[in-house]
KOLPA-937133 format. One record per residue: z, y, x of N, C-alpha, C, O in turn; residue in one letter. Coordinates in steps of 0.2 Angstrom, whole numbers, padded with zeros to 4 digits, always signed. Atoms other than C-alpha are relative to their C-alpha. Last residue first. Layout:
BEGIN
ZYXZYXZYXZYXa
...
***
This chain:
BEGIN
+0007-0003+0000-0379+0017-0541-0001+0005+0003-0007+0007+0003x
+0002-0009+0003-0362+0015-0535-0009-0002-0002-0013-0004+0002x
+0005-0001-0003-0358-0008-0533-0002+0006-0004-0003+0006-0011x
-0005-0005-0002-0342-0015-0543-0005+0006+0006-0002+0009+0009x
-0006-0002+0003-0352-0030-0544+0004+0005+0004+0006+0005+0010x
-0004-0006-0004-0368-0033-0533+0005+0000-0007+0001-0001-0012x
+0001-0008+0003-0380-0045-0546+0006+0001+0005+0010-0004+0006x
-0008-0001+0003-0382-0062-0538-0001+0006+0001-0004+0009+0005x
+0000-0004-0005-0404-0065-0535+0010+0002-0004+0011+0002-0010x
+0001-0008+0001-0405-0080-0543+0004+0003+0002+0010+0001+0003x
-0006-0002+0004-0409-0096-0534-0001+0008-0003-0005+0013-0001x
-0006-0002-0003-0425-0100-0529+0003+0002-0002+0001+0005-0007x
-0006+0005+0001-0438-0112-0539+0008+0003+0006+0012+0000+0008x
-0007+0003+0007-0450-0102-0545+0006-0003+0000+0010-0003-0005x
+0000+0006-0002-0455-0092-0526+0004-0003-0007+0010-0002-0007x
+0005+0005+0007-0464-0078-0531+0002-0006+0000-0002-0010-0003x
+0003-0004+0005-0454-0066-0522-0002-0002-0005-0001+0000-0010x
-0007-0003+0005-0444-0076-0510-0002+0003-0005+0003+0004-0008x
+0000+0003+0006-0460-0084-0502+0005+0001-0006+0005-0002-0012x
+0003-0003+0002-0459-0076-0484-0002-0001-0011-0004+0003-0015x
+0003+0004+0001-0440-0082-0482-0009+0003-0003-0008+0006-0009x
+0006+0000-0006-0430-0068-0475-0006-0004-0002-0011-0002+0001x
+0007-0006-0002-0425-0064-0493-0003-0002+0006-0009-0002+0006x
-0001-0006+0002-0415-0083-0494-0004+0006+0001-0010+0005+0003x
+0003+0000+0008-0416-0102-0494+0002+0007-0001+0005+0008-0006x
+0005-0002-0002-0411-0103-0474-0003+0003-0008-0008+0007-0008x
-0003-0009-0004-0393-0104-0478-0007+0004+0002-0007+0010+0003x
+0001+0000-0008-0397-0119-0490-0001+0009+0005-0003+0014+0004x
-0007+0000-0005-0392-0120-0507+0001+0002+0006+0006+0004+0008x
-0003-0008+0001-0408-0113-0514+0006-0001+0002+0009+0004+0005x
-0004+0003-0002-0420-0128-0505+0007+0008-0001+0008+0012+0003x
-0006-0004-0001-0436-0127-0507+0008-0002-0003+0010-0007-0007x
-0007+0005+0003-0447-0140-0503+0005+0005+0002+0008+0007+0007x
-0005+0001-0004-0464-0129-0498+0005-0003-0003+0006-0001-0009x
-0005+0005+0006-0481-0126-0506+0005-0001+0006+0002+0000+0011x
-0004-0004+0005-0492-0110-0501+0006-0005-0003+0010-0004-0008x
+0001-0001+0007-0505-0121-0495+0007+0003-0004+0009+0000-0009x
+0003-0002+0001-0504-0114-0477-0004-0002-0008-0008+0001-0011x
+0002-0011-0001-0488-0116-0476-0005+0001-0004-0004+0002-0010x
-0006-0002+0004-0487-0135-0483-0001+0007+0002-0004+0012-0001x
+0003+0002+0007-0501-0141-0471+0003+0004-0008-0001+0006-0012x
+0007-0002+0000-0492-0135-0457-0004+0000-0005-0007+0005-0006x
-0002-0006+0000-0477-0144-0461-0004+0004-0003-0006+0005-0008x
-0004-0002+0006-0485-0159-0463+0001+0006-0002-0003+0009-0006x
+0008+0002+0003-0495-0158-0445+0004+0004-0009+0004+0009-0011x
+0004-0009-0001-0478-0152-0438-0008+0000-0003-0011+0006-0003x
-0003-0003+0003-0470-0170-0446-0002+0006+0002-0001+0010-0003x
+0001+0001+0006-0484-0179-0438+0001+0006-0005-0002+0009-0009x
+0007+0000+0002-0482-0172-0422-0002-0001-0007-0005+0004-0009x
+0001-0007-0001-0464-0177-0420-0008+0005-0004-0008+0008-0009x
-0004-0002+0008-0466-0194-0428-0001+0008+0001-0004+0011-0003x
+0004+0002+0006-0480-0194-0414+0004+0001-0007+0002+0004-0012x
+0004-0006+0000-0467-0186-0401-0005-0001-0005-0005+0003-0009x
-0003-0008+0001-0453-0199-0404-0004+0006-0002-0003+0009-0007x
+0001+0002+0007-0466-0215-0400+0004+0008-0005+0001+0011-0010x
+0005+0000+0004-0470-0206-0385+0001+0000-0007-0002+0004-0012x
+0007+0001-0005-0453-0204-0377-0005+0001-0005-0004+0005-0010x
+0004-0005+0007-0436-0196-0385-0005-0001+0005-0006+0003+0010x
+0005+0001-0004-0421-0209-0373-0006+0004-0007-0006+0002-0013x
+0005+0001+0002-0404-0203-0380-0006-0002+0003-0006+0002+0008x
+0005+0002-0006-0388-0203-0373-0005-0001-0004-0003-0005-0008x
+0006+0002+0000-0374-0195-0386-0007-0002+0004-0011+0002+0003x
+0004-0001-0003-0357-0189-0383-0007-0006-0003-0005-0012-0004x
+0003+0005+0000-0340-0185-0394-0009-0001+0002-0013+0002-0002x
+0007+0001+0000-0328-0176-0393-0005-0006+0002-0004-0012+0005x
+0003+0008+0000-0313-0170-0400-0008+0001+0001-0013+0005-0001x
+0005+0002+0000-0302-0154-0396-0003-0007+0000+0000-0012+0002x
+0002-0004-0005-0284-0154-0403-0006-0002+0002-0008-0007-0001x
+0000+0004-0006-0275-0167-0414+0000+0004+0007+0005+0004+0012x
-0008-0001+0000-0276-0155-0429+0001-0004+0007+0004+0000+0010x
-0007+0003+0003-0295-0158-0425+0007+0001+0000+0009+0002+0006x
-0006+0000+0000-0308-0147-0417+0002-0004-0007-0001-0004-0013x
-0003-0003+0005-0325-0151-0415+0005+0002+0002+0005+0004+0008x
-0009-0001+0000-0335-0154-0400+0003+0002-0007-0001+0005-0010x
-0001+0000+0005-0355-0165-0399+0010+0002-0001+0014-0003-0001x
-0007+0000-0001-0361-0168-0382+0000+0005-0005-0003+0011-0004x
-0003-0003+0004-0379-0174-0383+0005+0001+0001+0008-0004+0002x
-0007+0001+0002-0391-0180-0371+0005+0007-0002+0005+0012+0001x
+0001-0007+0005-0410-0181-0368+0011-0001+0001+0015-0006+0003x
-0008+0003-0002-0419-0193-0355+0003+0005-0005-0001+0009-0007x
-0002+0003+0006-0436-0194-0357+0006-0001-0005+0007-0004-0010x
-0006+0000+0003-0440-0183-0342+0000-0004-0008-0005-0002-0011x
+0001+0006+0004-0455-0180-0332+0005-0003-0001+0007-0007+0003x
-0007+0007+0001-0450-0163-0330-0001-0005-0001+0001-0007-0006x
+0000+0001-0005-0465-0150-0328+0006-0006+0001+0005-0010+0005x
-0002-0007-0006-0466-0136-0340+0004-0005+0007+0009-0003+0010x
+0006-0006-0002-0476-0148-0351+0001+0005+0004-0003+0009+0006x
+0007+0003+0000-0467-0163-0350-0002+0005+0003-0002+0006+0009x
-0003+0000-0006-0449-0153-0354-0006-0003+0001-0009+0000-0003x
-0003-0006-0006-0456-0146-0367+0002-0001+0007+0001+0003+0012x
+0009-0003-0002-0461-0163-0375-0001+0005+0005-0005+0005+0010x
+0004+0005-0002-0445-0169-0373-0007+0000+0002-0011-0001+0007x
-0001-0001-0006-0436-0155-0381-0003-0003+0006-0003+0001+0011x
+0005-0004-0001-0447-0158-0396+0002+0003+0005-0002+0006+0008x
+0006+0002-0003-0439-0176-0396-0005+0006+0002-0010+0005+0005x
+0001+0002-0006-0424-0168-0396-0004-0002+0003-0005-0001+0009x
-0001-0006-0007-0425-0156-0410+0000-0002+0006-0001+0002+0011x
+0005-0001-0005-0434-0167-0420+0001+0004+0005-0002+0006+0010x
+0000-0005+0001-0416-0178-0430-0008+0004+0004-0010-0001+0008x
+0008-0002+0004-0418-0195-0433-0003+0006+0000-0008+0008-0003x
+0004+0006+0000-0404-0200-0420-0008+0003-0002-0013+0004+0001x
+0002-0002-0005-0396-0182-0421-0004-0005+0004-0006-0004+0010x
+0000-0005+0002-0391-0185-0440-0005+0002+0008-0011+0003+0007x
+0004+0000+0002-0388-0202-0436-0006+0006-0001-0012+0005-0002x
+0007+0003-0005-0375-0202-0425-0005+0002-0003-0008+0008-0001x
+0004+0002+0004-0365-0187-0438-0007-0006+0005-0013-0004+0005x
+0004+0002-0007-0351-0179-0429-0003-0006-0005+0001-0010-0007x
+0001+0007+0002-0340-0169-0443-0006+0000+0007-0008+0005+0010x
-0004+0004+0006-0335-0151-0443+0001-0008+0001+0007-0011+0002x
-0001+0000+0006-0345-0143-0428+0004-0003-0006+0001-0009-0005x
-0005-0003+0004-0353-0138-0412+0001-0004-0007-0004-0007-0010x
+0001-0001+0006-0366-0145-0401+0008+0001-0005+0012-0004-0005x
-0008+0002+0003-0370-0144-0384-0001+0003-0007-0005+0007-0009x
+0000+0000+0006-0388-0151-0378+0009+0002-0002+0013-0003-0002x
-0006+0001+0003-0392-0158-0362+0001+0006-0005-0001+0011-0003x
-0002-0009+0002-0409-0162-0355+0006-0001-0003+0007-0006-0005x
-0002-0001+0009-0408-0175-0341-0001+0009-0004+0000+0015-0003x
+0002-0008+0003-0417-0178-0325+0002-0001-0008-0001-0003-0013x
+0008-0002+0003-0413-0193-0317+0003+0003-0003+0009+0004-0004x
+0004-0006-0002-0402-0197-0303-0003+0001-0004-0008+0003-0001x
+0007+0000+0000-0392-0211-0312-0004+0003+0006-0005-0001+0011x
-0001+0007+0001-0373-0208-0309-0008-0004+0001-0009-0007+0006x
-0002+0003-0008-0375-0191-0303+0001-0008-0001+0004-0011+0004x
-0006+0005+0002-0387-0188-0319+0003-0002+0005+0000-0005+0009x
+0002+0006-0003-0398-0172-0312+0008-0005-0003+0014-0002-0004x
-0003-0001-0004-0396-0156-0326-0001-0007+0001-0003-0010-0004x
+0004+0006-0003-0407-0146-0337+0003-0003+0006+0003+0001+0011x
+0001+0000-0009-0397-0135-0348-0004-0006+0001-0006-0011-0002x
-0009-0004-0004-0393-0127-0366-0002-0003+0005-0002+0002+0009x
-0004+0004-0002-0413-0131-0370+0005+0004+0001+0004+0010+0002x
-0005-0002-0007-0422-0115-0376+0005-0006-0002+0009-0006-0007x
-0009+0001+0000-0436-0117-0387+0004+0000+0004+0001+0002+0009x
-0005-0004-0006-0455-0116-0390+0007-0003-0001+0009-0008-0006x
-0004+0002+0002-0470-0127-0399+0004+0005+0005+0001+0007+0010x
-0003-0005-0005-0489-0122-0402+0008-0001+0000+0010+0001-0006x
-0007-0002+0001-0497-0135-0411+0003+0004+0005+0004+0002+0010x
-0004-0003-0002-0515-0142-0410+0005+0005-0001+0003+0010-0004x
-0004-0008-0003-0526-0147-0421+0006-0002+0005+0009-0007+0004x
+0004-0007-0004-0540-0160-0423+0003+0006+0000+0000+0011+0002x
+0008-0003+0001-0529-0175-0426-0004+0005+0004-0004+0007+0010x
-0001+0005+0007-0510-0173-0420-0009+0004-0004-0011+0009-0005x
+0005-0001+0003-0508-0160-0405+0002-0008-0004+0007-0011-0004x
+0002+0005+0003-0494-0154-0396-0005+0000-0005-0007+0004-0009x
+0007+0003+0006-0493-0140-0388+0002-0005-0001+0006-0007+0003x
+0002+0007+0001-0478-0132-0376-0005-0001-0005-0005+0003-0010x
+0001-0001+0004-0464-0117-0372-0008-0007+0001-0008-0010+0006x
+0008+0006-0002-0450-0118-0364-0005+0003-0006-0004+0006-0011x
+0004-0004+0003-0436-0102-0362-0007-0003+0000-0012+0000+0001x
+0006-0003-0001-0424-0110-0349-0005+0002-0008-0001+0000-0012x
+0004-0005+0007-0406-0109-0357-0005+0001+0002-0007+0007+0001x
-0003-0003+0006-0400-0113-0339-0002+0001-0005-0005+0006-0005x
+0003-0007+0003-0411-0123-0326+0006-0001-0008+0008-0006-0012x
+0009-0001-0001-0410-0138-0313+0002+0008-0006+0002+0013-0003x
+0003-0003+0007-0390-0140-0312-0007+0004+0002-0008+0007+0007x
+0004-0008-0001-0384-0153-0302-0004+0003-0004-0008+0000-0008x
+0001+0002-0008-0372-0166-0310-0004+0008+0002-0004+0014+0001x
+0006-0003-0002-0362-0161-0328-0003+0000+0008+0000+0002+0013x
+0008+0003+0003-0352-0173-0334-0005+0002+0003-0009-0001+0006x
+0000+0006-0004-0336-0167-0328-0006-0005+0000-0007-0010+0003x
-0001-0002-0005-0337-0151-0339-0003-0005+0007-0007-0003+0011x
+0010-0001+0000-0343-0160-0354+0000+0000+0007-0002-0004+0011x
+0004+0007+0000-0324-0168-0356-0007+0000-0001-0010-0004-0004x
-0001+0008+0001-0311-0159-0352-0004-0003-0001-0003-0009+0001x
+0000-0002-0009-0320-0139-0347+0005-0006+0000+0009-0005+0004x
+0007+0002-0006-0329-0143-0363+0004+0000+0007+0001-0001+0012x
+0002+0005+0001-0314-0147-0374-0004-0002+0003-0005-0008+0006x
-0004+0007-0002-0305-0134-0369-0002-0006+0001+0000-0010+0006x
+0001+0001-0007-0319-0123-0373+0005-0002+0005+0004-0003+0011x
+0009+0001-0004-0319-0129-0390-0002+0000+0006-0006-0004+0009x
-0002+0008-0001-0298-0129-0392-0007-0001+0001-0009-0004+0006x
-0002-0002-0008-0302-0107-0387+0002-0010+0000+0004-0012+0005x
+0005-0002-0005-0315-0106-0400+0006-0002+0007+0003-0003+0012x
+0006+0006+0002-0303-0115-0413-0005+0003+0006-0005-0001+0011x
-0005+0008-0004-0288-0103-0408-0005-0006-0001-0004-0011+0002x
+0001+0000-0007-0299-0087-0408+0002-0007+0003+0002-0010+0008x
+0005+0003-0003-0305-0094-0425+0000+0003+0009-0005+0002+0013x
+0001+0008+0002-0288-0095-0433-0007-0001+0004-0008-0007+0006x
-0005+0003-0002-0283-0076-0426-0001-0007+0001+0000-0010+0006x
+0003-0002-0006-0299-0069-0432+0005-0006+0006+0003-0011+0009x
+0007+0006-0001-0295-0077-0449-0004+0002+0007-0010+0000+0008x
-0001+0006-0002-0278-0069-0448-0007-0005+0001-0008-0010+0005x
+0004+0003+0004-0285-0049-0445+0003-0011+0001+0002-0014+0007x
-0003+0000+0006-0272-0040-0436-0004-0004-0006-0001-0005-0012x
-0006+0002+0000-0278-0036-0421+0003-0006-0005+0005-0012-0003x
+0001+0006-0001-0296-0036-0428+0008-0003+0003+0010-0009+0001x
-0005+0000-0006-0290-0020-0436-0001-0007+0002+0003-0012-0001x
-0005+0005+0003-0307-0019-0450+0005-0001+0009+0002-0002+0014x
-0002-0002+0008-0320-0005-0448+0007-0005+0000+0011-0001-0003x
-0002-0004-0001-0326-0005-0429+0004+0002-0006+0007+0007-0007x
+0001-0003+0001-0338-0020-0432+0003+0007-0001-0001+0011-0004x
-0005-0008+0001-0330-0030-0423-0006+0005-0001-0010+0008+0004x
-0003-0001+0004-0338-0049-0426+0004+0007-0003+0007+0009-0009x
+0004+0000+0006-0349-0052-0413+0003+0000-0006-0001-0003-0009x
+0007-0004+0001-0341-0043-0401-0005-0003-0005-0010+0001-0008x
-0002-0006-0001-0323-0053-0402-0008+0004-0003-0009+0004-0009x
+0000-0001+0006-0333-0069-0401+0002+0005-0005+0000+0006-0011x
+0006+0001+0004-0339-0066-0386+0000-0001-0008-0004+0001-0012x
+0002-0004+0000-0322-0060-0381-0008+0000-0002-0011+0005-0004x
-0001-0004+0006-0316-0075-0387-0001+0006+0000+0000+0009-0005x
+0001+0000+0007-0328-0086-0377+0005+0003-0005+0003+0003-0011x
+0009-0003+0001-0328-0076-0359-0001-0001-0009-0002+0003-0013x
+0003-0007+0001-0308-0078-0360-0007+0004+0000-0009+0010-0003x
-0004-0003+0005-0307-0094-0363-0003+0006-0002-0007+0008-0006x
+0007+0002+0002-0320-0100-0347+0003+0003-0009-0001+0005-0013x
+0006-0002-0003-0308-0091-0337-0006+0000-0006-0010+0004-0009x
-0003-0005+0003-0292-0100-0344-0007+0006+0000-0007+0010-0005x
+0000+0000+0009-0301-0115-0343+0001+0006-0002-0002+0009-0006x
-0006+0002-0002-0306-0112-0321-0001+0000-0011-0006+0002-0014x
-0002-0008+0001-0326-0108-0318+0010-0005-0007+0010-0009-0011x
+0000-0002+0007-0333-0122-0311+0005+0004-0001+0009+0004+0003x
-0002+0008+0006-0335-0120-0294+0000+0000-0004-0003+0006-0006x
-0006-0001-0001-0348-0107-0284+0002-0006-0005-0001-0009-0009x
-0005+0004-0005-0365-0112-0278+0008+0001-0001+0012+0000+0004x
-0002-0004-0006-0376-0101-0288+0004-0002+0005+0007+0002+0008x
+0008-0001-0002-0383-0112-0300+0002+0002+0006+0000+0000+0012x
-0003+0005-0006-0359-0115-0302-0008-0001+0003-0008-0003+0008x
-0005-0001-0008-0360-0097-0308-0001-0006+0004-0002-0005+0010x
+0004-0003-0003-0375-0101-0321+0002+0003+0008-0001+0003+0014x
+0005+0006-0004-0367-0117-0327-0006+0005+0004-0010+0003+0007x
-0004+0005-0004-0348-0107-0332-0008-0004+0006-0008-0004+0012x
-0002-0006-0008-0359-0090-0338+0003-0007+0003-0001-0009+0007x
+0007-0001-0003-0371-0102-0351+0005+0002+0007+0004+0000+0012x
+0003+0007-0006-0354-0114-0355-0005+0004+0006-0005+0002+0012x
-0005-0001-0002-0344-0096-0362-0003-0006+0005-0001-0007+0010x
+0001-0006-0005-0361-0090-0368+0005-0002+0004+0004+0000+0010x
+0008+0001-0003-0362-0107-0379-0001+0005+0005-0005+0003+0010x
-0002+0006-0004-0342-0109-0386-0008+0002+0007-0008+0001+0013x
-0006-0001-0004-0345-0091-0392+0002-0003+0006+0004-0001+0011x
+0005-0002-0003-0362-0096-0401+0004+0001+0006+0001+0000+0012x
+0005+0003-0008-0352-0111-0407-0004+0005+0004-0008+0002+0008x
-0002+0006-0006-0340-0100-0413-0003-0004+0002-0002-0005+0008x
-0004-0003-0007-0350-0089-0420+0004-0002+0004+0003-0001+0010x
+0006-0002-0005-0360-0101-0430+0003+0004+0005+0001+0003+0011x
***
């Protein structure tokens, strides 16, 4: 996650400079925004980051990620309407309504097309169509964009790993219209339904399956709590 948050500050500063008329911001450039992002999210002042090898293996992964964008996102991108805007949105299903928010990574004109795209970068191990097919995060980008004025359907994906090879990527076009926001819709209906009756598909493997979870107290089916070893009373 730090590395793609790394790879993500290191696009926001590249697509905020070029908002303001300057070029895209050179590889070595865009390097050095992303390991010193991930630098600070990391240095807690206790451990010689110098010297730390897993620091070392993920400067070199963060720095084949923004290789990879400033080769093959980079050249993608046409005029830029808006940065990480800050959307926010309804949707409705039967007699309620939905309060939705989010932050697109950017809004930019297709020079191929001209139309209004949202775009989307996405970090990680494996590259999964399907996963981002079926997935709600676009279609609820879709809706956002609607509602704060975009009439947009348009959605797209660019999806980096690393490979022993060297960066790999791989892109995504999507169209997230009506039929999209109904399944949308629906599944925030469900949801909702689920809160408010105290029932939920828990899930103890999962990164979200933990104390922050309002349900962690009474909840029968989460994992047990790992006793601290070697830990003072």
């Amino acid at each position: 996650m730090r590395r793609g948050s790394a790879l993500h500050h290191a696009v926001e500063t590249d697509l905020k400079h070029r908002q303001k008329g300057g070029d895209p911001l050179l590889v070595d450039e865009l390097i050095k925004v992303a390991e010193s992002t991930l630098v600070e999210s990391v240095d807690d002042g206790v451990v010689d980051l110098e010297s730390d090898p897993e620091l070392v293996e993920s400067k070199a992964k963060v720095a084949a990620l923004t290789t990879g964008y400033h080769e093959f996102i980079s050249p993608t991108i046409g005029e830029i309407l808006e940065v990480e805007p800050y959307w926010q949105g309804e949707i409705t299903y039967g007699e309620k309504t939905y309060h939705l928010h989010g932050y697109p990574d950017a809004i930019d004109i297709d020079p191929a097309t001209g139309e209004i795209r949202i775009r989307d970068w996405k970090t990680g191990k494996s590259f999964s169509r399907a996963t981002y097919e079926n997935g709600f995060q676009m279609p609820m980008y879709s809706v956002l964009a609607k509602a704060n004025g975009y009439e947009t359907e348009r959605v797209r994906i660019d999806h980096l790993r690393v490979l022993k090879s060297g960066p790999k990527h791989e892109a995504l076009d999507l169209v997230r219209g009506s039929a999209h926001h109904l399944q949308l819709a629906r599944m925030v209906a469900v949801v909702d339904a689920m809160h408010h009756g105290s029932v939920f598909v828990p899930n103890p493997t999962g990164w979200m399956c933990n104390k922050g979870c309002d349900y962690w107290t009474d909840c029968p089916f989460r994992a047990p709590d790992i006793e601290l070893k070697g830990t003072a009373e």
